[in-house]
Phi, psi and omega in degrees: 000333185278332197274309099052277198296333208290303183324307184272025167243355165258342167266039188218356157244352144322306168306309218264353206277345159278021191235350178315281181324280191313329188284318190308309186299323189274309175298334184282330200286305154315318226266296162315312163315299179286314160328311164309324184295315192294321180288295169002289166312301187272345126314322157283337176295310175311327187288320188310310228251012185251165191237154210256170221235328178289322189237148170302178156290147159328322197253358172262115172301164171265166192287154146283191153298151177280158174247152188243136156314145159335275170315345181253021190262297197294115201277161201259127221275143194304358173247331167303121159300159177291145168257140173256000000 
């Protein structure tokens, strides 16, 4: 009975044994592709959960403008000393 199974793993890799390279090549070829996916993956998951650094948040109002006083808008006419 053992001798059986042997057989039929030695005509089943005669038949399949030119197809042997190309199945190799093709697994390794997915095996890379899902690595890729995953580094992909996990990067966007880091961009999602990080807060973006260029703009505030939505719910923080922005600062105000600074305001300049009255008196330092109006300009003082060239025979007036400066007021203090």
């Amino acid at each position: 009975m053992e001798w059986g199974v042997v057989a039929i793993i030695a005509v089943a890799v005669v038949l399949a044994g030119s197809k042997l390279p190309q199945l190799a090549r093709n697994v390794g070829r997915a095996q890379g592709e899902f690595k890729k996916g995953m580094r992909e993956g996990v990067v966007e998951e880091q961009e999602s959960t990080t807060p973006a650094q260029s703009s505030p948040p939505a719910s923080q109002p922005a600062p105000p403008a600074p305001t300049v006083p009255p008196a330092a808008e109006q300009p003082r006419p060239a025979d007036q000393p400066p007021a203090e």
